[in-house]
C-alpha positions as CSV (number, residue, x, y, z in Angstrom):
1,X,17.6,3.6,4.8
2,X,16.0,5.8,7.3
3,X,14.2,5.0,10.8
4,X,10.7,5.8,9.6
5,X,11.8,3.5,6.2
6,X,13.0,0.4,8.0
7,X,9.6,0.6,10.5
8,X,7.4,0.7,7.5
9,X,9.1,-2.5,6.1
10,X,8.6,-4.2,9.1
11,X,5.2,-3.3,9.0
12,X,4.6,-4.6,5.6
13,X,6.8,-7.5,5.5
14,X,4.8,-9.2,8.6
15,X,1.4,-7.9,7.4
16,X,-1.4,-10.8,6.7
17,X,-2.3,-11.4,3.3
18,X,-5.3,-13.2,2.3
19,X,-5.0,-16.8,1.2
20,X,-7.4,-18.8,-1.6
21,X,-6.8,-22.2,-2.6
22,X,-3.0,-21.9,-1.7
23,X,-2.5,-18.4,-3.7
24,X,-1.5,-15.7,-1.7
25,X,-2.7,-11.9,-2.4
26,X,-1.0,-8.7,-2.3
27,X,-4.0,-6.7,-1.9
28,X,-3.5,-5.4,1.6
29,X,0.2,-4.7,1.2
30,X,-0.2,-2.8,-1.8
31,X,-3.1,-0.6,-0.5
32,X,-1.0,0.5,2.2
33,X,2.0,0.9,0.0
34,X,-0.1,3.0,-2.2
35,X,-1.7,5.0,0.5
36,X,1.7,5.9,1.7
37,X,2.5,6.9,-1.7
38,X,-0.3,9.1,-1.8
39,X,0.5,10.6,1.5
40,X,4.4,11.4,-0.1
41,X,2.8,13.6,-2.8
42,X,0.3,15.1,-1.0
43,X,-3.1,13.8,-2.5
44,X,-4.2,12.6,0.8
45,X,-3.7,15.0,3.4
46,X,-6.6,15.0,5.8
47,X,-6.9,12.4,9.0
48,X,-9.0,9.8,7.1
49,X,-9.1,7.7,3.7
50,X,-11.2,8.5,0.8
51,X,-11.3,5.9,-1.9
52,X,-11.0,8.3,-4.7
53,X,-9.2,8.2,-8.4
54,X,-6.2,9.1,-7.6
55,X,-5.5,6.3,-4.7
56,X,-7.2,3.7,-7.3
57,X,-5.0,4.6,-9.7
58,X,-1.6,4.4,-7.1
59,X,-3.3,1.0,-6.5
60,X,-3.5,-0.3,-10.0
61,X,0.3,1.3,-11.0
62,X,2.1,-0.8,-7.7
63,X,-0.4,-3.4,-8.6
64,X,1.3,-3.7,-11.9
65,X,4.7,-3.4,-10.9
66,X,4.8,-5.7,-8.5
67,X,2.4,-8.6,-9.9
């Protein structure tokens, strides 16, 4: 596992996630893991975040793979 990797699971492992009623979400987490993804294959590659198709549908795949 590279540097860059291993800092990026730090990151995300001590990350807040929201908490209702008890149940913990994965929102947050995911959205960053999916704007990395996009980042890897190119479809973001300016200095800021547009919430477009493409990063709503990175969303919704880790959302399913990991829910």
């Amino acid at each position: 596992m590279s540097l860059v990797s291993i800092y990026y699971k730090h990151v995300l492992m001590r990350m807040q996630r929201g908490n209702h009623n008890g149940i913990y979400s994965n929102a947050k987490p995911l959205f960053m893991l999916a704007i990395i993804n996009s980042i890897e294959k190119q479809n973001l590659k300016e200095n800021h975040i547009i919430l477009d198709d493409l990063l709503v549908l990175e969303y919704k795949t880790l959302s399913k793979y990991y829910e």
